[in-house]
N, C-alpha and C positions, 0 to 999 in steps of 0.2 A: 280342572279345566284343561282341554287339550284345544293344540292348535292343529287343524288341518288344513294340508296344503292338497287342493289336486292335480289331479295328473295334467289338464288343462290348463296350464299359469294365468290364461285371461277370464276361463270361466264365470260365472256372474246370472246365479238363479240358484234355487233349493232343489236340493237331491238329500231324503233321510229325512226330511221335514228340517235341515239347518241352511241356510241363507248364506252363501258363497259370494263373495267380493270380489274380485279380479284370483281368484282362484285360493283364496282363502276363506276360512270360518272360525268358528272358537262353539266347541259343544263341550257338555258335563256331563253327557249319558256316556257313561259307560259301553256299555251293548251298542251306540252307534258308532262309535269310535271304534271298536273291534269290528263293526262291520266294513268303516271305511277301510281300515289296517285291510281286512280282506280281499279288497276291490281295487289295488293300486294306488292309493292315496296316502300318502304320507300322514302319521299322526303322531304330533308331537306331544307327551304329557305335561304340564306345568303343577309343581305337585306344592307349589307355595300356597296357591287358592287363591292368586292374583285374577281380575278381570281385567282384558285392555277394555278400554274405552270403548272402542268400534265396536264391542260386540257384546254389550250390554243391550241392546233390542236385538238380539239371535234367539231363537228359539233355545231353548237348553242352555243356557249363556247363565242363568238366575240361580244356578249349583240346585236346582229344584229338580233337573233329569227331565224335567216336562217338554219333549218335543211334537204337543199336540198338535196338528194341523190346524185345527180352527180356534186360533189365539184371535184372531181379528174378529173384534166384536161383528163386524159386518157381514161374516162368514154364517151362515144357516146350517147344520147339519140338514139334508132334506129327510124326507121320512113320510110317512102313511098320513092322507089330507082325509080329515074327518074323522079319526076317531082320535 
């Protein structure tokens, strides 16, 4: 689990498919985590496999790496109507 902080302190929305909080996140992908490292964002590793709290409903938060976008049951992938 790493902690990322972005370059934005107030920020507050998803970028990477992970959900940012006044300029914080918590992901367990890997490959996103070196993308943020790449883009100015600070990323912190936490290598005990601790969760905080806040970021147990995070996308990637569940050490599963799963940072699908349509986790929200409500969300429809669209696609070809009729067949």
């Amino acid at each position: 689990m790493a902690k990322i902080t972005a370059p934005n302190k107030g920020y507050n929305g998803i970028s990477a498919g992970v959900k940012f909080t006044n300029g914080q996140a918590y992901c367990s992908d890997t490959w996103v985590n070196k993308w943020f490292a790449e883009h100015g964002y600070i990323v912190e590793e936490d290598n005990n496999g601790s969760v905080p709290v806040d970021a147990e409903e995070q996308p990637g938060s569940d050490g599963s790496g799963n940072t699908d976008r349509n986790e929200d049951p409500e969300i429809k992938p669209k696609g070809r109507k009729g067949k």
